[in-house]
Structure formats: C-alpha cells, structure tokens
VOPAGU-2260 file (C-alpha; in pm, 1 decimal, decimal comma):
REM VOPAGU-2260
SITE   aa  ch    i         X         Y         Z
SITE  UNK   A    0  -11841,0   -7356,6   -3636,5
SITE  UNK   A    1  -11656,1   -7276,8   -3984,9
SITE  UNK   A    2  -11271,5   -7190,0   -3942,2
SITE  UNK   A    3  -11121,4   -6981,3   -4229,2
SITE  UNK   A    4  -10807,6   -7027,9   -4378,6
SITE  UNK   A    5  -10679,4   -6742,5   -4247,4
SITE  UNK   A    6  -10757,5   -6808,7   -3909,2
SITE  UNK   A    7  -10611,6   -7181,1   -3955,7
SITE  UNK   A    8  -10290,2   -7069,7   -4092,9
SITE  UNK   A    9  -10327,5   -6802,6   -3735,6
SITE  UNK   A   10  -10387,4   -7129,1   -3517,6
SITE  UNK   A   11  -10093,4   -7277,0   -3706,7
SITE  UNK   A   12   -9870,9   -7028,9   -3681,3
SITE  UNK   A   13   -9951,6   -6955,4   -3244,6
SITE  UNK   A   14   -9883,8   -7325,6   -3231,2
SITE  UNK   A   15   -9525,9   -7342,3   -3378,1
SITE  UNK   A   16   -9462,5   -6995,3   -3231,0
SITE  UNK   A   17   -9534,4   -7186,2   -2884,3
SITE  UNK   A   18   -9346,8   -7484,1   -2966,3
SITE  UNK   A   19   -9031,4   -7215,0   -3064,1
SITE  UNK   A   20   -9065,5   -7041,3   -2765,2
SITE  UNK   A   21   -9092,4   -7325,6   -2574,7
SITE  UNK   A   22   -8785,5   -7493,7   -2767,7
SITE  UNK   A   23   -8543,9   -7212,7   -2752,8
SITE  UNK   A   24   -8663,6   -7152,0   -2398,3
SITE  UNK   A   25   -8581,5   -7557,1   -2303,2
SITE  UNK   A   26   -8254,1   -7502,9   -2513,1
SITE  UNK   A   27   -8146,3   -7165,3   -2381,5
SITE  UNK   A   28   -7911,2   -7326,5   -2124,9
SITE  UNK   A   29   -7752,0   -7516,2   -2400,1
SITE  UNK   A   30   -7665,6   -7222,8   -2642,0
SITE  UNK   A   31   -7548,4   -6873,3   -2572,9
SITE  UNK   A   32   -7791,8   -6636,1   -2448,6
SITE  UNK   A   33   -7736,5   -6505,6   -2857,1
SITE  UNK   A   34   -7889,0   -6777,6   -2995,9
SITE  UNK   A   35   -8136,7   -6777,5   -2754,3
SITE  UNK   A   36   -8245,0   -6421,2   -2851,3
SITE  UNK   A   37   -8232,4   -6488,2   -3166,1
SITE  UNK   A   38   -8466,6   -6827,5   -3176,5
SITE  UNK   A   39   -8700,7   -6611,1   -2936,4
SITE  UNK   A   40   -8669,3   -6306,2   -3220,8
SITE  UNK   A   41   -8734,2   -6599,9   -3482,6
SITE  UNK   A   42   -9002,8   -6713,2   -3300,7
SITE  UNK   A   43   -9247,8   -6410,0   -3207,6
SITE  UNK   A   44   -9196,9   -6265,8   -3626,8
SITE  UNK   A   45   -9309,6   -6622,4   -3733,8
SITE  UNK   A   46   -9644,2   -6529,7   -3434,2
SITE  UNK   A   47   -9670,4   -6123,3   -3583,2
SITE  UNK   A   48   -9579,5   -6246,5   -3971,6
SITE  UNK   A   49   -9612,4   -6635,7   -4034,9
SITE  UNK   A   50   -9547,2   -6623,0   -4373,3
SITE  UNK   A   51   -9273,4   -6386,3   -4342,1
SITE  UNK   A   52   -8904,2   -6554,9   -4314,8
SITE  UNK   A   53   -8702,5   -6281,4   -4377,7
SITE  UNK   A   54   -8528,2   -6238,8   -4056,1
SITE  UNK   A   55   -8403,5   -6641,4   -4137,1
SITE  UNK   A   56   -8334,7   -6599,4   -4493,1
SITE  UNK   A   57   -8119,4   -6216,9   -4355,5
SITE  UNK   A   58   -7918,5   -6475,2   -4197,8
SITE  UNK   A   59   -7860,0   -6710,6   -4403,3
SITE  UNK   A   60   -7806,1   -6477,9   -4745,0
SITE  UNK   A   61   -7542,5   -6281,3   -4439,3
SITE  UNK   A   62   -7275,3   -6510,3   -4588,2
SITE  UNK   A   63   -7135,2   -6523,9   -4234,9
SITE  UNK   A   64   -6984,2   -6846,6   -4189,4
SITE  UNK   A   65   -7169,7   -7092,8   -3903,9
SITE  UNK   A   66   -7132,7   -7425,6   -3795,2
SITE  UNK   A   67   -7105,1   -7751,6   -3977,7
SITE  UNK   A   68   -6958,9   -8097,5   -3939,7
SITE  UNK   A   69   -6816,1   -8107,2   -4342,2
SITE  UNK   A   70   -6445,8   -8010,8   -4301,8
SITE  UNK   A   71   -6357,1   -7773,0   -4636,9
SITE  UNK   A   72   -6337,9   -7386,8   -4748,5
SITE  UNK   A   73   -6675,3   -7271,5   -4737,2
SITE  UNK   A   74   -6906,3   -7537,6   -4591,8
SITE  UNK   A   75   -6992,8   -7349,3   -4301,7
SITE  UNK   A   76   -7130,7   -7091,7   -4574,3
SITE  UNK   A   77   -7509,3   -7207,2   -4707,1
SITE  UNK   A   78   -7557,4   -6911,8   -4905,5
SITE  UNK   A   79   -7288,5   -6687,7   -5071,0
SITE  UNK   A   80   -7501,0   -6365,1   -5178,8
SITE  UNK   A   81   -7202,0   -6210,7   -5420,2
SITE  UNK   A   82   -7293,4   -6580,6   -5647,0
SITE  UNK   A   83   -7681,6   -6357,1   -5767,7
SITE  UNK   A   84   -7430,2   -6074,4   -5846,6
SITE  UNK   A   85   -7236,9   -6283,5   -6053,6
SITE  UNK   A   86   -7508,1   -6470,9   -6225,7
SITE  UNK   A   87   -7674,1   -6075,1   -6332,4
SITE  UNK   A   88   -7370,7   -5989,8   -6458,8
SITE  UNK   A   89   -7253,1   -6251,3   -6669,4
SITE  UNK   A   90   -7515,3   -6283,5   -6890,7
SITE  UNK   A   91   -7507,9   -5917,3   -7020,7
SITE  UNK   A   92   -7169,7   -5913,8   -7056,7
SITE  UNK   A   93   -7212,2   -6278,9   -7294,0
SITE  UNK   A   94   -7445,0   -6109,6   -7467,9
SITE  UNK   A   95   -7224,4   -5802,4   -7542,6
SITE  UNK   A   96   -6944,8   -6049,3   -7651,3
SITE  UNK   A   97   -7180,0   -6265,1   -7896,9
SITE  UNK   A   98   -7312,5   -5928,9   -8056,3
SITE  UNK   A   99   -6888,1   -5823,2   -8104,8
SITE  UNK   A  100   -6810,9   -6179,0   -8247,8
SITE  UNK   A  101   -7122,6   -6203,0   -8478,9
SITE  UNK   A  102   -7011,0   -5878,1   -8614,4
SITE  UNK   A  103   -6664,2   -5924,9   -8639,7
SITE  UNK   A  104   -6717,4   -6157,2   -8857,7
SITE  UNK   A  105   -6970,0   -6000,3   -9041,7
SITE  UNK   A  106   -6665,4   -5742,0   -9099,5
SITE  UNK   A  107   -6449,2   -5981,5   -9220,2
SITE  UNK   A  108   -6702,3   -6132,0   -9509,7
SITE  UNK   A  109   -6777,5   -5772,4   -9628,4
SITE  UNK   A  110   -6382,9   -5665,7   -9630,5
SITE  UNK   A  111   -6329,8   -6014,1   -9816,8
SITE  UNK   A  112   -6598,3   -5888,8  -10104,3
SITE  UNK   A  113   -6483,6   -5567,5  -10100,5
SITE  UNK   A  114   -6135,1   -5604,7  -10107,5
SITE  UNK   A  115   -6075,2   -5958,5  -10235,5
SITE  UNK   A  116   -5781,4   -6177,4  -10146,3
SITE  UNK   A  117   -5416,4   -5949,7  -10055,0
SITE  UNK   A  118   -5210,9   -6070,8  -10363,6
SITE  UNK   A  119   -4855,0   -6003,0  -10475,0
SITE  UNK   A  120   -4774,3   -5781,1  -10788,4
SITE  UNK   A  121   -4508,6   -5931,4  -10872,3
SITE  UNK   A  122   -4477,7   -6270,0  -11041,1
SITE  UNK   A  123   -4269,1   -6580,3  -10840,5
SITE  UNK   A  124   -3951,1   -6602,7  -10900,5
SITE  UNK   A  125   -3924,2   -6975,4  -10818,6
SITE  UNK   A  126   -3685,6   -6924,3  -10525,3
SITE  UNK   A  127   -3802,6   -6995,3  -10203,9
SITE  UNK   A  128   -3722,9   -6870,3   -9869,7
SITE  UNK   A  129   -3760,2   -7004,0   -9520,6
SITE  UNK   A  130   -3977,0   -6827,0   -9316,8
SITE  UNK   A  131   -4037,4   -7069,5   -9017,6
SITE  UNK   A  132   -3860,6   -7360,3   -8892,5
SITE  UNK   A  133   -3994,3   -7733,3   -8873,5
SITE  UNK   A  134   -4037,7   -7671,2   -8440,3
SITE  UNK   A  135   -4183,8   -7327,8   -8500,6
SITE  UNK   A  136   -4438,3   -7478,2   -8756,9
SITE  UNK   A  137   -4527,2   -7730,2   -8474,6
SITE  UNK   A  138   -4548,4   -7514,4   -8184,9
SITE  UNK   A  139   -4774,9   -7297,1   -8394,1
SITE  UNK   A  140   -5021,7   -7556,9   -8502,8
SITE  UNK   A  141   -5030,0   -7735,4   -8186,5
SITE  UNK   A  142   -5110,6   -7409,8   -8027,2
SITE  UNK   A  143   -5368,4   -7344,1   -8287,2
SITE  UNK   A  144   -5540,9   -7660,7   -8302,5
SITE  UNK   A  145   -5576,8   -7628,1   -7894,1
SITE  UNK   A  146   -5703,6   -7250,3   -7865,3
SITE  UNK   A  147   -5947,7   -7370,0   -8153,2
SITE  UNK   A  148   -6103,2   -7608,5   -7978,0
SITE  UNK   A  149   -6116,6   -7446,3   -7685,9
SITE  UNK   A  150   -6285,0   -7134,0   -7839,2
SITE  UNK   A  151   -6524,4   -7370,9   -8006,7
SITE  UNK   A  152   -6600,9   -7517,8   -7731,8
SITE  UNK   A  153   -6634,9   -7215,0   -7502,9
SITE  UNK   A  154   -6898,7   -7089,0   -7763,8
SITE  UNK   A  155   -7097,6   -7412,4   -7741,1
SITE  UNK   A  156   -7063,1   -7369,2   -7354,0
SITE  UNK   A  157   -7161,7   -6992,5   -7347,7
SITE  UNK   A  158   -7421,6   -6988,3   -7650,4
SITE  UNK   A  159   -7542,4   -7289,2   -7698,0
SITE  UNK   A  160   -7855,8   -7263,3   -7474,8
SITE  UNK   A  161   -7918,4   -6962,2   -7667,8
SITE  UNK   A  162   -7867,3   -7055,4   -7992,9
SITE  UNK   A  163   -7802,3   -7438,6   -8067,2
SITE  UNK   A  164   -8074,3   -7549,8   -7868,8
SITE  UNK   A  165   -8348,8   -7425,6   -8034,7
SITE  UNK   A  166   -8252,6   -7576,3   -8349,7
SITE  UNK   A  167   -8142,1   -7924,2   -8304,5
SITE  UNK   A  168   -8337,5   -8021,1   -7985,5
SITE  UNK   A  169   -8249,0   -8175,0   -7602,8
SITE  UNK   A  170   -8100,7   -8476,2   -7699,0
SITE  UNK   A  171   -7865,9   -8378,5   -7956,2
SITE  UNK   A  172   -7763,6   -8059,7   -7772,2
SITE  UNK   A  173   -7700,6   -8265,5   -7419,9
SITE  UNK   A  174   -7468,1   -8489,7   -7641,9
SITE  UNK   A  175   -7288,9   -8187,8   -7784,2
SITE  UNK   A  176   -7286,2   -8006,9   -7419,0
SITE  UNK   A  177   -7132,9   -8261,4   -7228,2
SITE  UNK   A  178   -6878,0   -8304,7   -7527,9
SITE  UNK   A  179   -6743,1   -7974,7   -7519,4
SITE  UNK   A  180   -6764,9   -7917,0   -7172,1
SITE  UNK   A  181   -6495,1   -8247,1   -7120,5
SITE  UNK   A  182   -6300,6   -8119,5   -7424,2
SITE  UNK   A  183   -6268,1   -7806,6   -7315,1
SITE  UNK   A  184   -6186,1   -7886,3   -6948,6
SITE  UNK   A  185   -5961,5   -8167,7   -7083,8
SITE  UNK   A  186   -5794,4   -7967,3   -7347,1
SITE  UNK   A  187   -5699,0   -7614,7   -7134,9
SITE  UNK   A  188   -5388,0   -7792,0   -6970,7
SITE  UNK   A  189   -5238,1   -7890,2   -7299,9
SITE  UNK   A  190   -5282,3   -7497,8   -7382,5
SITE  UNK   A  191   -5106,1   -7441,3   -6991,9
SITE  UNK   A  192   -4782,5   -7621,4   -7141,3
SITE  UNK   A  193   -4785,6   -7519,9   -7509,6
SITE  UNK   A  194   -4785,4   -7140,7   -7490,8
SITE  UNK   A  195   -4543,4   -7043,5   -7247,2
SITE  UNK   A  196   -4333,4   -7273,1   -7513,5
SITE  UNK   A  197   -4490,4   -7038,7   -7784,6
SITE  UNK   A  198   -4468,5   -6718,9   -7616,9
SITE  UNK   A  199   -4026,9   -6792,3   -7563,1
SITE  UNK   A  200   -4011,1   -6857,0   -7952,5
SITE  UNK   A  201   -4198,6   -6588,7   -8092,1
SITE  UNK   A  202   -4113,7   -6333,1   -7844,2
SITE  UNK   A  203   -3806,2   -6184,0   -8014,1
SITE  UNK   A  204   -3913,9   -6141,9   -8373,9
SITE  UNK   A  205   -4237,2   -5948,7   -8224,8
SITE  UNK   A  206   -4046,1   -5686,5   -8045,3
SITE  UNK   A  207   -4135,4   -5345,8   -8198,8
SITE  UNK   A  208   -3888,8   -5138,1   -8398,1
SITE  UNK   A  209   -3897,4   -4820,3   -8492,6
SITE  UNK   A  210   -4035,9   -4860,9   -8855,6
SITE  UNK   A  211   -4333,6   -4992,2   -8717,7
SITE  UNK   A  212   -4487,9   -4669,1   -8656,6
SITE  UNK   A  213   -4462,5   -4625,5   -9032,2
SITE  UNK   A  214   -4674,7   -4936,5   -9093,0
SITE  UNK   A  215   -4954,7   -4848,5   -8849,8
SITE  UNK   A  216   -5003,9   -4493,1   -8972,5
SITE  UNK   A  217   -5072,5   -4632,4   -9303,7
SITE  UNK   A  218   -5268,3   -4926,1   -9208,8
SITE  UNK   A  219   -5036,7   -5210,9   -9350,0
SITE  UNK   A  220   -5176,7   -5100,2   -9703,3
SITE  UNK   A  221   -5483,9   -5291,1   -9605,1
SITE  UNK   A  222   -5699,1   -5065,7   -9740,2
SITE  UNK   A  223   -5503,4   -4853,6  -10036,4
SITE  UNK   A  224   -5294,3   -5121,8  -10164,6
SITE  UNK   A  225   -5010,0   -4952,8  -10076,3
SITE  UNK   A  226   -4670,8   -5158,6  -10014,7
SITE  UNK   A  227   -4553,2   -5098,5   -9700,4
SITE  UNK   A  228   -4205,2   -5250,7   -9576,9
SITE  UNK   A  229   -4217,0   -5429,1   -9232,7
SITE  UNK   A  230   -4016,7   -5694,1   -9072,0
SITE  UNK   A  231   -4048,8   -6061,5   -9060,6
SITE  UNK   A  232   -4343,8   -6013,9   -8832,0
SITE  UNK   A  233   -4541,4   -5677,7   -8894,3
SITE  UNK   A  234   -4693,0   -5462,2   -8678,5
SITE  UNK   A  235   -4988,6   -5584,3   -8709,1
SITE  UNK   A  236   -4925,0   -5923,5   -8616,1
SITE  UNK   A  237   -4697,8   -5796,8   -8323,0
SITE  UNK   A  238   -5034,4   -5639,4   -8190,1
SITE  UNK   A  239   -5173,6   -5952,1   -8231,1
SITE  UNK   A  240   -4901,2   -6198,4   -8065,7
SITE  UNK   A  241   -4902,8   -5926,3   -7726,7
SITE  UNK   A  242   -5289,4   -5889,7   -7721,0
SITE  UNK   A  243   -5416,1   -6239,4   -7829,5
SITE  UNK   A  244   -5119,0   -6445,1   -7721,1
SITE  UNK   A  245   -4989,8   -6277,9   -7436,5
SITE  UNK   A  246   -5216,9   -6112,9   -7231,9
SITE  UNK   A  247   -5547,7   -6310,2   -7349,7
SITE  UNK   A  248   -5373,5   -6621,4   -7335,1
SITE  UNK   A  249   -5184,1   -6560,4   -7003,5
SITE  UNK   A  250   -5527,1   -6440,4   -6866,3
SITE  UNK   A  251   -5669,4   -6774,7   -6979,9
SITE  UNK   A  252   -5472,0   -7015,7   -6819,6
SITE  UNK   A  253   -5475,4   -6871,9   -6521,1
SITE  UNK   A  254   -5816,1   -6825,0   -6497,5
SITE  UNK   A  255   -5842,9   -7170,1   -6635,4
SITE  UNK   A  256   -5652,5   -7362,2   -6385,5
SITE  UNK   A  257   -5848,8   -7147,3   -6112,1
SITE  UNK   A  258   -6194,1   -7285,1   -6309,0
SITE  UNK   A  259   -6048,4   -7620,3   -6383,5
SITE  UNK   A  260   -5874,2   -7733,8   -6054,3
SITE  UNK   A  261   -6145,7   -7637,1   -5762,9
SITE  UNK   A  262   -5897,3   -7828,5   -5540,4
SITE  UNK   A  263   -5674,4   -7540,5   -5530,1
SITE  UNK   A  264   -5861,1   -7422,4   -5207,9
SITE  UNK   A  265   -5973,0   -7119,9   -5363,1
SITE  UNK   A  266   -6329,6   -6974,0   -5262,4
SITE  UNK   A  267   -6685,1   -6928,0   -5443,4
SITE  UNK   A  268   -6601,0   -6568,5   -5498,8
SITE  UNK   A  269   -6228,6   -6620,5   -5600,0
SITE  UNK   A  270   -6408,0   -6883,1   -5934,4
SITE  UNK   A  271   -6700,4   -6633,1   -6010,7
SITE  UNK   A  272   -6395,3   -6363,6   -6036,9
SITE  UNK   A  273   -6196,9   -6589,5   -6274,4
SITE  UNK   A  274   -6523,4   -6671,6   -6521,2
SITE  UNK   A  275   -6611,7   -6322,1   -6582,4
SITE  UNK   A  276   -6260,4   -6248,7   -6676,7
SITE  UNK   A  277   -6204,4   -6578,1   -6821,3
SITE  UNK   A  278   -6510,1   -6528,3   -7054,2
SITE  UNK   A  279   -6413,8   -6149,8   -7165,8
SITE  UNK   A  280   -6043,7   -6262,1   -7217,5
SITE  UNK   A  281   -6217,3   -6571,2   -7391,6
SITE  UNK   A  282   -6390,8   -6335,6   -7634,4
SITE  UNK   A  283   -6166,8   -6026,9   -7671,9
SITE  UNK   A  284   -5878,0   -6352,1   -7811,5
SITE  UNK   A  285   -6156,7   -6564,2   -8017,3
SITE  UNK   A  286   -6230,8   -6207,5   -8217,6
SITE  UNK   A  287   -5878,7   -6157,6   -8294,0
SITE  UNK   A  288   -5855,1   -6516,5   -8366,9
SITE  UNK   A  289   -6080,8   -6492,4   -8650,1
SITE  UNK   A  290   -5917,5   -6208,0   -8786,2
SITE  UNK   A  291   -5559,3   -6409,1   -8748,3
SITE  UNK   A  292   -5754,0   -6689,8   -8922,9
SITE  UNK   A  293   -5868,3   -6463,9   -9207,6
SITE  UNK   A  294   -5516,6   -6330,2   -9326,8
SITE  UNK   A  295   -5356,4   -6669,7   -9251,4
SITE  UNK   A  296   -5554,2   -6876,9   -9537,8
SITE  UNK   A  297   -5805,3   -6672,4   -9781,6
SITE  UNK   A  298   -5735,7   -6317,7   -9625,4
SITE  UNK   A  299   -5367,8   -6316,2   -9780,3
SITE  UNK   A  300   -5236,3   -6588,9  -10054,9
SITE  UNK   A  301   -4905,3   -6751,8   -9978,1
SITE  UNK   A  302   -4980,7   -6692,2   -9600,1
SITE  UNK   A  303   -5105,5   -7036,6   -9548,9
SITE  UNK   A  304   -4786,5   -7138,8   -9739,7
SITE  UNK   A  305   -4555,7   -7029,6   -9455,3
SITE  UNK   A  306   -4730,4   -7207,0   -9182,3
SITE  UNK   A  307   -4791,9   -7510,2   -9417,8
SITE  UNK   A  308   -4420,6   -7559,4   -9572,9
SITE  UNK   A  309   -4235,3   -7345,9   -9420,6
SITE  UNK   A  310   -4126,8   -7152,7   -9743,4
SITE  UNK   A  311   -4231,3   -6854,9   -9912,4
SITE  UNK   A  312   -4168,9   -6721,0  -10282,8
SITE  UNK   A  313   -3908,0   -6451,3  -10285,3
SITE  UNK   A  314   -4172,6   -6219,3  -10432,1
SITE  UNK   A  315   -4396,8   -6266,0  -10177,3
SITE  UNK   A  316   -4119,8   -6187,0   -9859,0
SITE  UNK   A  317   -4016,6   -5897,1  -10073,2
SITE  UNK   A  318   -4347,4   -5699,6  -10155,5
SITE  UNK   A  319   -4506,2   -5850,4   -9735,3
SITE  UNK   A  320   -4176,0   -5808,4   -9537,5
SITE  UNK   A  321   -3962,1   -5630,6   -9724,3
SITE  UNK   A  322   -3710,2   -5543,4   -9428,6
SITE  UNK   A  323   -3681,3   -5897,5   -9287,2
SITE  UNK   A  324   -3609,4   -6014,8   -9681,8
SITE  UNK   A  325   -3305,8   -5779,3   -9692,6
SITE  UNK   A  326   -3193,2   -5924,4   -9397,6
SITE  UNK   A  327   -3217,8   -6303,6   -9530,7
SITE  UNK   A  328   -3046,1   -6178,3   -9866,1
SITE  UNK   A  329   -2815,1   -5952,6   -9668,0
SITE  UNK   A  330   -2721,6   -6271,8   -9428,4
SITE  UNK   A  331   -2810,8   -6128,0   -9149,5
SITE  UNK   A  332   -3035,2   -6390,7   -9118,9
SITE  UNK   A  333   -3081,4   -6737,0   -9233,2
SITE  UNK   A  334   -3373,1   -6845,2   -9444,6
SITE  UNK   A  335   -3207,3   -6836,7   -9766,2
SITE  UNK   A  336   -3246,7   -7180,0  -10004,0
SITE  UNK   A  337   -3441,9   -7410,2  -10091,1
SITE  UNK   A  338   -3583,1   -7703,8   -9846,2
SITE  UNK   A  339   -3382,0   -8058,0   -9858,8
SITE  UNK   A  340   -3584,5   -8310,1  -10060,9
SITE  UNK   A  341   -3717,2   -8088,8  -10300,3
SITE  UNK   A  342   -3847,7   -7751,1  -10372,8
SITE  UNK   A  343   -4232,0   -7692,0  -10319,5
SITE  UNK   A  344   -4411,9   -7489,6  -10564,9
SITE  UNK   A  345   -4372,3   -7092,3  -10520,7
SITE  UNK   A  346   -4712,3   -6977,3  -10457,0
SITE  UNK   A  347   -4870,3   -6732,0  -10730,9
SITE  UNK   A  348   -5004,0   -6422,3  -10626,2
C-alpha cells in the first residue's frame, strides 16, 4: 500500500498530537489548570493544522514575560515584538538622512563655485587681535577632533553596508567595521567630558542680542556681499553652538551612554528608543558640522587663523565682527595686542 506525503505528515502530526495530549494530560497535576488548557489548545491546532504554529509563535511574539532560570531585565522575554518596529523604521529614516547629507554637501561645493572664498575688502593692517584664548583653542579642537571621529565613524557604521562594501570587498570592509565600531564606542565618553566643558565656555558670548535680528534678516551678507556688523560670535554661529552643540550634542551623549553602557539596566525598548534618536540627532549635527567646517577653513579666509593662532588681523574683526572689535578697541574687552614671542602674519583677505 503507497502512503502519500500528505497522509504521512497526517500520521505524524495524530502521533505528536497524542503524545501532547497525553503529556499535558500526565503533567496537568503539575501545572495550573492554564497551562494545561493551553498545552491541550496547543495540542488539538497542531491535530486540525500541523503546520500551523501560530497559536505558539502568538505567545511567544506576546512579549509577556515567562519563566526562566537567567537572573537579568528581560530574560524571561524571548521575543520583544516592538524590536521588527524598530528595525522598519530605522532604515527609512537612514536613508532620508544620507540623501540630506549627500546634498548638503553638494550645496556647499556649488555655493563655494558660485560664490568663492568670503574675503575682506580691506587690506591688513598688521595688528593683530586676540580672538580666542590658548584653553578655548584647546577645548575647541579637542571637541572637534572627537565629534569628527565619531561622525566618521557613525557614517561607516550606518552606510557602510550600503555603500563601502560594494567597493572595497568583505575583508577590507570587516577591518574598517570593527575599527569604527571600537572607535566610536571608545571615543563617545571622551565627547561625555569635553562638551559640558565646551558648552560653560562658549555659552556667554553666544547669548543673542538684539542686533542679531539685523544679521539674520539680511543673511550675514552671505549672499549680497553686504557687511553686516555682529558680535564676536554672529548669529549665525549662535544658531549653530544651540542647535549643533547643545541640543544635538546633549541628545548624543545621552543617548550614547544609554547605547554604550547596556549595564545601566535599561530595557530592549528603552536602546531601540535611544538609536533612532541618536541617529537623527547624529545626522541633523554631522550636516551642520560640515557647514561649520566649510566657513572655518576655505568657506571664509582668516577663519582658520582664529582657531589656529588665536589672532586675527584688525581688518578682518572689523569688516566680520564689527561690534565685538569696538568693544576690544573700546576696552570693554580684552583681545587687544600682539601674542608674546612674536607676531604671526596678519592673514590677507
């Protein structure tokens, strides 16, 4: 007599539904008449549907917790059903940031031949100005040396599947993986200590005044040419130091130390919060980075000068921040002179 398949996987299926029936019946004294419904339930759908789990998997994807012998936050959990959620939405909302980045900078390169470097109009006078202090030059770059590695590094992490792997292969892009996933886990606590320190010393000189208003309304003279007076930081860059320092930056270590630390106790659903918002504060700060990085060095001659020396031509502080220059010359504040050991050359605009 030939058996089908079907009728196999039948005789199969009466068999274990026997030996379930027969097992939660045996067991039924032993667990709480519950459980014993529910093995019996089990049971007769594997009998009526044998391929047909669902009633198991409805369970187990219930995200209700259930017994275990591993002590810990979730172990009693097998399956938490918000972590699908989270996967679907993360990578549309990667995709939307790589699209913003790619053409941020594609703005940047076509306002660079368009416009051309931001220049002076004035020639140097060969006296020099302090704009920022030895410790405020090296709280800056240590802060920027740390977010820039950690936004490289978050790209690699978030892109390079997408992008870097089909070009230089596996091996090379496991190597340059596992290297930017230790930097960047490795490198976020410096960035934990360093810009609270940032965000105390740059705080005042970012407040808004009321000429500020002035300077928005006509762009900075970004576009016309026009000089516009501001203060020692412009508004602009105060937009930038509350947006990208501040609130992205605050966002990130926080989310960070939720990310990096899984030993705070916090749950599955707590960390799949903190990476989405981790990776859209990520990429809302990297875009203004690159715009910061752009006026700091070709964007805007002399800017790198500040940063670099500490000293800017008189020229330059009179035609950029015309305001905070009367104050120096006015003594209201100090910045006036040149540095001790020599006077680096003014830079020509």
């Amino acid at each position: 007599m030939r058996i089908t398949r079907h009728a196999a996987l039948r005789w199969m299926a009466a068999v274990a539904c026997a030996i379930g029936l027969a097992t939660a019946a045996a067991q039924s004294p032993a667990v709480s008449p519950k459980e014993a419904k529910e093995a019996s339930q089990q049971a007769a759908q594997q009998l009526a549907q044998p391929l047909n789990n669902q009633p198991l998997w409805s369970e187990v994807r219930s995200g209700q917790p259930q017994y275990t012998s591993i002590p810990g936050r979730e172990t009693n959990v097998l399956i938490q059903p918000q972590g699908q959620t989270w996967r679907a939405a993360r990578v549309p909302l990667a995709t939307a940031g790589g699209f913003l980045f790619a053409a941020a900078l594609v703005v940047l390169a076509a306002f660079y031949l368009w416009r051309g470097p931001i220049t002076v109009r004035g020639a140097p006078s060969g006296r020099l100005i302090e704009r920022f202090t030895l410790v405020e030059r090296a709280v800056h770059w240590s802060v920027a040396i740390t977010f820039t590695t950690l936004a490289v590094t978050g790209l690699i992490i978030t892109f390079g599947k997408a992008v870097l792997l089909p070009l230089i292969g596996y091996t090379l892009f496991s190597w340059l993986a596992i290297l930017a996933k230790n930097l960047h886990n490795f490198v976020g606590p410096v960035l934990v200590v360093l810009l609270p320190v940032m965000i105390v010393m740059f705080v005042h000189e970012n407040l808004f005044r009321s000429y500020d208003w002035n300077w928005l309304k006509k762009g900075g003279g970004m576009l016309t040419g026009e000089h516009v007076p501001s203060g020692k930081a412009n508004a602009g860059q105060k937009i930038l130091f509350w947006i990208m320092v501040v609130a992205c930056g605050l966002t990130l270590v926080v989310t960070g130390l939720i990310l990096d630390f899984p030993n705070f106790n916090q749950v599955r659903a707590t960390m799949q919060a903190a990476n989405v918002v981790h990776m859209i504060a990520g990429m809302i700060a990297i875009i203004l980075l690159s715009g910061h990085i752009y006026l700091g060095t070709v964007g805007m001659r002399g800017a790198l000068d500040a940063m670099r020396t500490g000293y800017v031509d008189e020229t330059w502080a009179r035609e950029h921040h015309e305001y905070w220059y009367n104050e120096v010359k006015s003594g209201k504040q100090q910045g006036e002179g040149a540095p001790s050991g020599g006077m680096p050359a003014a830079s020509k605009g």
